[in-house]
N, C-alpha and C positions, 0 to 999 in steps of 0.2 A: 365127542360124547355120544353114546350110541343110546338107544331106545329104552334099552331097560333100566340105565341108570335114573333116568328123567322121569319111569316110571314109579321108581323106589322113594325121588325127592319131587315133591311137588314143586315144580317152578316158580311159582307164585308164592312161596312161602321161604325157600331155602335155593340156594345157587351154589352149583360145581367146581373148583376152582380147581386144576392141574397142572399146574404152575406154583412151587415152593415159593420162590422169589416177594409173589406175589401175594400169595395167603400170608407170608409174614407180614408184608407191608400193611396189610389190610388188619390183621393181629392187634398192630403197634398203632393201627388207628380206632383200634376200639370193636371192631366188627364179632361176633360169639362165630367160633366153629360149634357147629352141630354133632359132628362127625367126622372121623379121619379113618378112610381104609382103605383096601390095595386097588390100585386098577384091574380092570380082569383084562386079564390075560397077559398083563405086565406085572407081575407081582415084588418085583425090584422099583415100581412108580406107586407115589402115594396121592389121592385125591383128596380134597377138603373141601366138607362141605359147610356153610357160609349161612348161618339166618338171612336173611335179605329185609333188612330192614334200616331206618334213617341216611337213605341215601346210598347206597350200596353201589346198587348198579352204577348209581355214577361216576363214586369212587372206585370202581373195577375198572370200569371204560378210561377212564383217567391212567392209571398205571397201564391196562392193555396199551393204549394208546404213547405213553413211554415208552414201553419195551417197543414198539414197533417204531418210535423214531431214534432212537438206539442203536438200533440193528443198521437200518438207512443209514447214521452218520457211520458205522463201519465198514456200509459198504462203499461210500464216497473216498474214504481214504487209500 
């Protein structure tokens, strides 16, 4: 995430999320997107961004946190 985007959404109010996979799971748990639009400079990637509120962060960390032991079990194989 680079500098300008952070300045567009205040962090303390709303969170970036650039990871499809992810913003759906967060969807299907209730979380409001704010906004959906292109990454710059990628304009074939889409960003979402996420109100930040009842627990958010922790349920982001939680799926990050999946996806990254995910990936480890495929790389053991």
């Amino acid at each position: 995430m680079n500098q300008i985007e952070m300045a567009v959404v205040p962090e303390k109010e709303c969170k970036i999320v650039s990871e499809a996979s992810i913003a759906r799971k967060l969807l299907k748990d209730g979380y409001r997107v704010v906004d959906i639009k292109p990454k710059r400079g990628r304009n074939r990637e889409t960003i979402f961004v996420f109100k930040n509120e009842n627990g958010f962060m922790d349920k982001l960390g939680e799926y990050i946190q999946d996806r990254k032991d995910q990936r480890d079990m495929k790389e053991e194989e």
